[in-house]
C-alpha positions, 0 to 999 in steps of 0.5 A: 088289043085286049086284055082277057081274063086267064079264066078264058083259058081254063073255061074255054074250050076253043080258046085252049085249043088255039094255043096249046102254046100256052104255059100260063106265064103271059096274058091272054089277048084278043086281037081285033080290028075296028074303024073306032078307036079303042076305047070305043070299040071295047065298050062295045065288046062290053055292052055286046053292041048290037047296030042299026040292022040288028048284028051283034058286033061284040065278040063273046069272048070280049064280051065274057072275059075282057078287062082292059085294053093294052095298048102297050102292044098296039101303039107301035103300029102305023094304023093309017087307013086300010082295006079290010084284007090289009086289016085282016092280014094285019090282025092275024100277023100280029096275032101269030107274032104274039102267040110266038112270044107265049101269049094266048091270043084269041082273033077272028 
């Protein structure tokens, strides 16, 4: 999970519109997920990392406004492995879940 700068909500468009929620109180968020640990996959974000085939797998969002991770939201959950749709049911639980307690969450 990663910190985004509040300058996402005002200078993107696609980001208010998915949480119109949103009173400016909280932070904004991008709620990911990743085979790398933490650290490594914001780095990626950062660089706008590009693999061996040539995709991108940095999301521009990350890429433009991300600060800092926050793993005060995340170290509470059991990141044992996985399949991809149990991380991406996972994603987007966690994502609705902190949209209800008034953040402004951005996820794939």
């Amino acid at each position: 999970m990663v910190e985004l700068s509040k300058k996402v909500f005002t200078e993107n468009a696609r980001f208010r519109a998915a949480n119109p929620q949103f009173n400016g109180v909280l932070q904004c968020l991008y709620v990911g997920m990743t085979s790398k640990t933490p650290a490594e996959r914001l780095k990626q974000h950062k660089t706008g990392y590009v693999n061996k085939k040539g995709h991108k797998l940095s999301a521009n969002i990350v890429q433009q406004y991300g600060t800092y991770l926050r793993p005060s939201l995340y170290d509470h959950i059991n990141l044992k492995p996985m399949t991809r749709q149990q991380a991406l049911l996972m994603e987007e639980k966690l994502a609705l879940e902190l949209r209800r307690q008034g953040y402004a969450v951005w996820f794939n």
